[in-house]
C-alpha positions in Angstrom: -2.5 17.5 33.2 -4.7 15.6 35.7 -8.0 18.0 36.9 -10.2 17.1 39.4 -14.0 16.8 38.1 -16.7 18.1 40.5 -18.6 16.1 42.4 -21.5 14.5 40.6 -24.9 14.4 41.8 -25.6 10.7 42.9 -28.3 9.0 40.9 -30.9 7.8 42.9 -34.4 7.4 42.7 -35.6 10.8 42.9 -38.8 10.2 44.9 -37.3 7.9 47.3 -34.3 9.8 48.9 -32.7 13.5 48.7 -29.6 13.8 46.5 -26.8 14.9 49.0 -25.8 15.5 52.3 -23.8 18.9 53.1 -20.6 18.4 55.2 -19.4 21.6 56.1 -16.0 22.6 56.0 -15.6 24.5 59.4 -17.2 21.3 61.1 -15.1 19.5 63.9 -13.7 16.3 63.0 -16.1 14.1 65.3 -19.1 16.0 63.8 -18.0 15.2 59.8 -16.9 11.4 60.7 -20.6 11.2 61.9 -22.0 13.2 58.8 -20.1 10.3 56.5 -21.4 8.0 58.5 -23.8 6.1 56.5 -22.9 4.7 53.0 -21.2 1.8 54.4 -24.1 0.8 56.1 -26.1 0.9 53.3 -23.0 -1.8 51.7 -22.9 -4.2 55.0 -26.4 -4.7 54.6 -25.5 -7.3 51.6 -23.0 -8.9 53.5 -25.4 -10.4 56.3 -28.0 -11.4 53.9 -29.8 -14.9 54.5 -27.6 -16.0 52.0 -24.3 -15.9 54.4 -26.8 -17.1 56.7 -27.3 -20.0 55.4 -23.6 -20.7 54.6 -22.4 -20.0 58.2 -25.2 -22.0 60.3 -24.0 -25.2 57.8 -20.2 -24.4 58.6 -20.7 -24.1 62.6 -22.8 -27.1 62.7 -20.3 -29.2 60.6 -17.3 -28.0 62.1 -17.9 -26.1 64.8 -15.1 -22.8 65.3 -13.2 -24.4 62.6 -13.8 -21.8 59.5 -14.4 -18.9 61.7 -11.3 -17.4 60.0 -13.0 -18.0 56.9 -15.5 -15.4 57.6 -12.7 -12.8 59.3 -11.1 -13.2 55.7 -13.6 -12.8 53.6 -14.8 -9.7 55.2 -11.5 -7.8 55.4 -11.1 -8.7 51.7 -14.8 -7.0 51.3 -13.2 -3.9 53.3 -10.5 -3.4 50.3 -12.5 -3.4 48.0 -15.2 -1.6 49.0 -12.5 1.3 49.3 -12.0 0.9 45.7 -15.5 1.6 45.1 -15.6 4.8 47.5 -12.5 6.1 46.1 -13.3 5.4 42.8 -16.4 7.6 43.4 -15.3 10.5 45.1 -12.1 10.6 42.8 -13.9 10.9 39.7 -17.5 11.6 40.7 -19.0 9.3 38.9 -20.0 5.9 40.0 -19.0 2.3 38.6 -21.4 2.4 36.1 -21.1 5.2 34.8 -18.1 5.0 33.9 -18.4 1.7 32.2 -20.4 2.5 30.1 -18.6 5.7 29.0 -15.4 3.6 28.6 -16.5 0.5 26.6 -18.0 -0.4 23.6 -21.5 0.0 24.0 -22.3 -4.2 23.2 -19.8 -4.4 26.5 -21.5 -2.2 28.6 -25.1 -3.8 28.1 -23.6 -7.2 28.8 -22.5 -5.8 32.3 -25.8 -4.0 33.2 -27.8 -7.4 32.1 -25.2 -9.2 34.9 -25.5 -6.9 36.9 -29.3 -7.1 36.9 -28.9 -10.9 37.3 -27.1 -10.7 40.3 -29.2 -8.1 42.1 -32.1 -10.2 41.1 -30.3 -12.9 42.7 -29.8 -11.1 45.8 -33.1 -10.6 45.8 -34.0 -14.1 45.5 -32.0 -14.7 48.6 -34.3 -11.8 50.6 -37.2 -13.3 49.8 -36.2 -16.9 50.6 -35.2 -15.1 54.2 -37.8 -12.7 54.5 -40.5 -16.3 53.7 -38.8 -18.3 55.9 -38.8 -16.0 59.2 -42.9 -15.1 58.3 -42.8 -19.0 58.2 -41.0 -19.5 61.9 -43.5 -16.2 63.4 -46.3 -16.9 61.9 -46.5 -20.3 61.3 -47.9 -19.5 57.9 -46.8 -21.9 54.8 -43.1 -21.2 53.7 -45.5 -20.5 50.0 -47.7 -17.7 51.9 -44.1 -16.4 53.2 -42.7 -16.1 49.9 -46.1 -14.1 48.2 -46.3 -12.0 51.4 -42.7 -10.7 50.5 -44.8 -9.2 47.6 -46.3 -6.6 49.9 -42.9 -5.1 51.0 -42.8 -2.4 47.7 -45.6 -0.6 50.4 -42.4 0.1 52.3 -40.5 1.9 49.3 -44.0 3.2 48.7 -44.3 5.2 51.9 -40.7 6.2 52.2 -41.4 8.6 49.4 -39.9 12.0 49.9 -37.6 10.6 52.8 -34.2 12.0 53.1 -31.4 10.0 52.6 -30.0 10.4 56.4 -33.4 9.1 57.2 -33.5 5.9 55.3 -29.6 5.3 56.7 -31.6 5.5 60.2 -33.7 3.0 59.2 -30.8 0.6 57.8 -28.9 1.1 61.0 -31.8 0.6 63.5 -32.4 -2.7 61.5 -28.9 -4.0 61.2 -28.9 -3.0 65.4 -31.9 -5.2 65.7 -30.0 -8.1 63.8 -27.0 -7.3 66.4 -29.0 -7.5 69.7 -30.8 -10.7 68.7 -27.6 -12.5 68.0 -25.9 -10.8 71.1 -28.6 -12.4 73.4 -28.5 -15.8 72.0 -24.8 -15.8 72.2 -25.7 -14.8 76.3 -28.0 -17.7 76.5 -26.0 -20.1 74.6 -22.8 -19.3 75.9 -19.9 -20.4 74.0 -16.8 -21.7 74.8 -14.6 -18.5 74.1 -11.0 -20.2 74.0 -12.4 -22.2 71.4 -13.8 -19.1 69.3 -10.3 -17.8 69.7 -8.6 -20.4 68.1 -11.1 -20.8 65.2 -9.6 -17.4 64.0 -6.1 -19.2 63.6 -6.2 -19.9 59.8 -6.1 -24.0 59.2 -5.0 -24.6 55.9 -5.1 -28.3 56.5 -8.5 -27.2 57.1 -9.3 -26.2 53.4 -7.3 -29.5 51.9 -10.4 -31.5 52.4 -13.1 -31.0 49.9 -16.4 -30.2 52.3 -14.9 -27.3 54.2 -13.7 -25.8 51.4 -16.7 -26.0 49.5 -18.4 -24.6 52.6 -15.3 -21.5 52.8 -15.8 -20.8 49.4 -19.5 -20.1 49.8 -19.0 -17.9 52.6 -16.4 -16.2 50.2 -18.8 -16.3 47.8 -22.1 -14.4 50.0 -19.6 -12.0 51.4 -18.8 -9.5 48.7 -21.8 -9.0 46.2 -21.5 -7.6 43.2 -24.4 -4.6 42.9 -22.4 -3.8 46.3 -19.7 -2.5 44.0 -22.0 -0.2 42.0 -24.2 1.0 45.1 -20.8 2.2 47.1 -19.4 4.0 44.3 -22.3 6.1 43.5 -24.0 6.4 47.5 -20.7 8.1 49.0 -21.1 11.0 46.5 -23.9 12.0 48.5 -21.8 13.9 51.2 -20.8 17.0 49.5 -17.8 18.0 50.7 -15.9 20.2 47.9 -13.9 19.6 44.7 -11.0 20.6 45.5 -8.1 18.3 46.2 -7.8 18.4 50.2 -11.6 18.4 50.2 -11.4 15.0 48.2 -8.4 13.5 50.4 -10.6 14.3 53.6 -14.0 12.7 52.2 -11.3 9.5 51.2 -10.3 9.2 54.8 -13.7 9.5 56.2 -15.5 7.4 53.8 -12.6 4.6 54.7 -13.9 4.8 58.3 -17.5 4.2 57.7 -16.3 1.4 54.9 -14.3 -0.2 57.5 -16.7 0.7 61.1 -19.7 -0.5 58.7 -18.2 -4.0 57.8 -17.1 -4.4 61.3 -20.6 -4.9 62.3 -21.0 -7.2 59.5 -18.1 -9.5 60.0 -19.4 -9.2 63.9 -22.9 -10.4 62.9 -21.6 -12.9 60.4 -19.5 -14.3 63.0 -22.1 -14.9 65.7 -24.1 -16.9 63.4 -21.2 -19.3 62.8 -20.2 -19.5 66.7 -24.3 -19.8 67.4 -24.2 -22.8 65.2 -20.7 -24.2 66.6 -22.1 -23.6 70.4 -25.6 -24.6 69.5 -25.4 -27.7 67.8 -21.8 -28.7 66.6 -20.8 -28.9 70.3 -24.3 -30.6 71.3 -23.8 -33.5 68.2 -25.9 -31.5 65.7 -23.7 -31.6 62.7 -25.7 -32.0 60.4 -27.8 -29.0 60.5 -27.8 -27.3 56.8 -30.9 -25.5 56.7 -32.2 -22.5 58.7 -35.6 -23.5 59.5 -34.2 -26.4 60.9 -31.6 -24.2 63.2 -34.5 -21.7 64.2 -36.6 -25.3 65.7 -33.1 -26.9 67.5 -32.8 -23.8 69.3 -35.7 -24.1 71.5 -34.8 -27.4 73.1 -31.0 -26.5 73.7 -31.8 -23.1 75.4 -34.9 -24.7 77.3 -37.3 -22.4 76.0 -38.3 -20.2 72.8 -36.7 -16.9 73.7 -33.7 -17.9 71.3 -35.3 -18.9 68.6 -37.9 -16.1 68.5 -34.8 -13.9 68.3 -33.4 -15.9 65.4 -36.2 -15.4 63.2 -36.9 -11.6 64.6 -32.8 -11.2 63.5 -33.9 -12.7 59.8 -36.5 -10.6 59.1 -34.7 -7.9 60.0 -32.0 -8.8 57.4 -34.3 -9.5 54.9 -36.2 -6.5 54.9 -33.1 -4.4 55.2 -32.3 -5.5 52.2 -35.4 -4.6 50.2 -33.7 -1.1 50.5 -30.6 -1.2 49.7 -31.6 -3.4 46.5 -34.0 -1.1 45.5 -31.0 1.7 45.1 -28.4 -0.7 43.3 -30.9 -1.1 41.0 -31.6 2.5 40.2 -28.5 3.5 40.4 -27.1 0.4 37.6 -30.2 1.3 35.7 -29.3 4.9 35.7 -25.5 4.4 35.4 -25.8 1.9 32.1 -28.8 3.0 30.5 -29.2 6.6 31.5 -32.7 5.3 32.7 -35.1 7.1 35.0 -38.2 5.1 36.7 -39.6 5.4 40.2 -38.9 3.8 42.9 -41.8 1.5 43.7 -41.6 0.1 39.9 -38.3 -0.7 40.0 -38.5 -2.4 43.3 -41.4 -4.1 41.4 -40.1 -5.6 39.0 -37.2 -7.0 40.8 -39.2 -8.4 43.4 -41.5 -10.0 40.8 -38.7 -11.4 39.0 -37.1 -13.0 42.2 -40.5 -14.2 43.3 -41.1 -16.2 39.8 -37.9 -18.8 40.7 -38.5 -18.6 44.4 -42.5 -20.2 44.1 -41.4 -22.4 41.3 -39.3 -24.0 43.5 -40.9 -23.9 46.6 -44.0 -25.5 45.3 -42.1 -27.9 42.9 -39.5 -29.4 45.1 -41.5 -28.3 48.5 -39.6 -26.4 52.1 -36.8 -28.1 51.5 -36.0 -26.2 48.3 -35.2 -23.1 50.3 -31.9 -24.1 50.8 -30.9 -25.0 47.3 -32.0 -22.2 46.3 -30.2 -20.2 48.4 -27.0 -21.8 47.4 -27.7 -21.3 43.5 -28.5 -17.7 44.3 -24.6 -17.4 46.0 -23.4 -19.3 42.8 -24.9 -16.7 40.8 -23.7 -14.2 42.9 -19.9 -15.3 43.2 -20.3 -16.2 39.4 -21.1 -12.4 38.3 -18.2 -10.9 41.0 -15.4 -10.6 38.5 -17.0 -8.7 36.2 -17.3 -6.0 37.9 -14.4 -5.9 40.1 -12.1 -6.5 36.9 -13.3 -2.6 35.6 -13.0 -1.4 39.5 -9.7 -2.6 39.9 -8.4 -0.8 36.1 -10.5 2.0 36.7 -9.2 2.8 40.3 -5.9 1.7 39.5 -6.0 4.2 36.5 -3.6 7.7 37.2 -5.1 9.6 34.5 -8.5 8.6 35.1 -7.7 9.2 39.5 -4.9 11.4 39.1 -3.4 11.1 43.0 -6.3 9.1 44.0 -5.2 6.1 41.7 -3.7 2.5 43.5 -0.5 2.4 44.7 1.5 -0.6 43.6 1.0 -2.6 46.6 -3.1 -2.0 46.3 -3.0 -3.2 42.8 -1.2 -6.3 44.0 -3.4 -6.8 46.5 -6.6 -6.1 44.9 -5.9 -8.6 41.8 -4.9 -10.7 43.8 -8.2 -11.1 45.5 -9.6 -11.3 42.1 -7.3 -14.1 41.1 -8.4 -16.2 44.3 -12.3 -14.9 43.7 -12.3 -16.5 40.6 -10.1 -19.3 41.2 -13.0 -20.0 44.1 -15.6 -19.7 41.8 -14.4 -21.6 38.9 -14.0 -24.7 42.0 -17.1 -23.8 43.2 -18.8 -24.4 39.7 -16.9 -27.3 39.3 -18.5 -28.8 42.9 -21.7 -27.7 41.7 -21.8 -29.7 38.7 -19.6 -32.4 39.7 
């Protein structure tokens, strides 16, 4: 007979957040949506990341509104499976990892913590290409000084020691509302042809016959839905406690599926500005040929007749990348803790990662020079997109498993819709690998 396990204490790194947030039971319903407010943001943080930058600005430029229902796609597949993850993790109370590592062989398990540490180190890579490139546009320091100064950001883990966990949420949210205001007012001062926008969300699939635009779609695909993603959601919506029993689990389902889906929202919002700021800004102006960001950030300030624009673009980018250094920081613990039942602080962790994302990211700055930044940021989506199925192939058993989720488990049409996604997320991946070789 199916029994519901308590709920398990999220593993994070004890001297950087609190373990849980109490939702009472007697609390109106406005009051506990807000409470559960939260994980998701943490999650939408990957899915605005320089890395979708970088793929967007190249699709607006090239062809203009075109893929805009590329990005609308992509993220609403990131909302179903991101649902997985919360269910999964409220259903069992125990995150993606976790149970991994109790359910396979042991040799299996430390071959998905070693990907999973490749593509959060990946993810990092991409940060700290972002976070060089924006001190780079502000500063006007070297795009090398950028990329060491990035160093300096485990000071930020470091003081946000003994911070709660509603507190670094704050923090995530006031960034990702920075991100959102700076694209809102360039979209003011660019303005964009809206009927235009409207009928890039039609979905061309003469479109995606021809070989550049569906290279570009399937690296959008590809920096939408990140795979330490999976792992962070499962694990940071146990923090609202909430009860053990049945309806108590039902209720934190439906709530946690409104901040999946409010959270990504803003995501897909922010994702799609940057395209139609691309489209407006130079596709429409006979730019089309504008693949890297620095060279976006410079193009702005003749096409808006001053620097207020651009300013805001790389404001927005350090935003994003910085953002990130959090969110990271937690995957990591909580992959680390999930797989190898291994406890370090905070600050080393984010350490370690930084220093291993810095290694590639000043080899190839200073071998191949600024322009490397945006090869580099496509190999790190490669990675990315090449380390997704492995881990949604154990979310999508795992959540789709009755004795393991009991009433919480997949219905049919969820399980044909969720390997579905994983059939056409490797399918793009396998043609992305063969582009990248070819």
């Amino acid at each position: 007979m199916f029994k519901l396990p308590t709920t398990a204490t999220a593993p994070f790194c004890p001297s950087a957040v609190s373990h849980s947030i109490d939702v009472p039971a007697n609390a109106s319903l406005a009051r506990k949506a807000l409470l559960f407010m939260g994980p998701g943001l943490l999650v939408s943080i990957g899915y605005m990341d320089p890395g979708n930058w970088a793929t967007a600005i190249e699709a607006g430029s090239r062809f203009g509104y075109a893929l805009l229902f590329v990005v609308v796609l992509a993220s609403l597949s990131g909302m179903v499976l991101q649902n997985l993850c919360s269910r999964l993790g409220i259903a069992t109370g125990r995150d993606l990892a976790q149970l991994s590592r109790e359910r396979y062989s042991p040799r299996v398990a430390r071959g998905q913590w070693l990907l999973a540490e490749l593509s959060i180190i990946a993810t990092d890579l991409a940060e700290v290409l972002g976070a060089a490139l924006a001190f780079h546009l502000l500063l006007g320091v070297s795009i090398t000084t950028g990329v060491v100064l990035t160093a300096f950001d485990t000071l930020i883990v470091l003081a946000l020691q003994g911070a709660n966990f509603r507190r670094l949420e704050a923090i995530v949210l006031g960034l990702i509302a920075t991100i959102g205001a700076c694209f809102f007012i360039e979209l003011v001062l660019i303005k964009p042809y809206w009927p235009e926008v409207a009928a890039g969300l039609k979905p061309s699939w003469e479109m995606l016959s021809q070989q550049e635009p569906l290279y570009l779609a399937i690296g959008i695909l590809g920096a939408t839905v990140m795979p330490h993603n999976l792992y962070l959601h499962s694990s940071v919506v146990q923090t609202r406690v909430n009860g053990s029993d049945l309806a108590s689990k039902r209720s934190a389902v439906r709530f946690a599926r409104l901040d999946t889906i409010a959270s990504l929202s803003l995501a897909l919002l922010i994702n799609a500005a940057i395209l139609i700021l691309a489209a407006a800004a130079f596709h429409r102006s006979g730019h089309t040929d504008v693949v890297e960001i620095q060279d976006a950030y410079h193009l702005l300030d003749p096409l808006v007749g001053g620097t207020l624009a651009s300013i805001l673009f790389g404001v927005a980018l350090l935003a994003a990348g910085q953002s990130s250094t959090f969110t990271g920081t937690i995957a990591g613990q909580v992959v680390m803790e999930g797989f190898l039942q291994a406890k370090i602080p905070c600050w080393q962790r984010r350490l370690i990662t930084r220093a291993l994302a810095l290694i590639p990211a000043l080899i190839g700055v200073v071998w191949l020079g600024d322009d490397a930044v945006g090869k580099l940021l496509v190999l790190s989506q490669v990675v990315l997109s090449l380390q997704l199925p492995f881990a949604l192939w154990p979310l999508i058993r795992f959540s789709s498993d009755r004795q393991l989720m009991g009433p919480f488990a997949n219905s049919r049409l969820t399980r044909y819709l969720a390997w579905g996604l994983f059939g056409l997320i490797s399918l793009a991946n396998l043609t992305l690998l063969y582009f990248w070789v070819a």
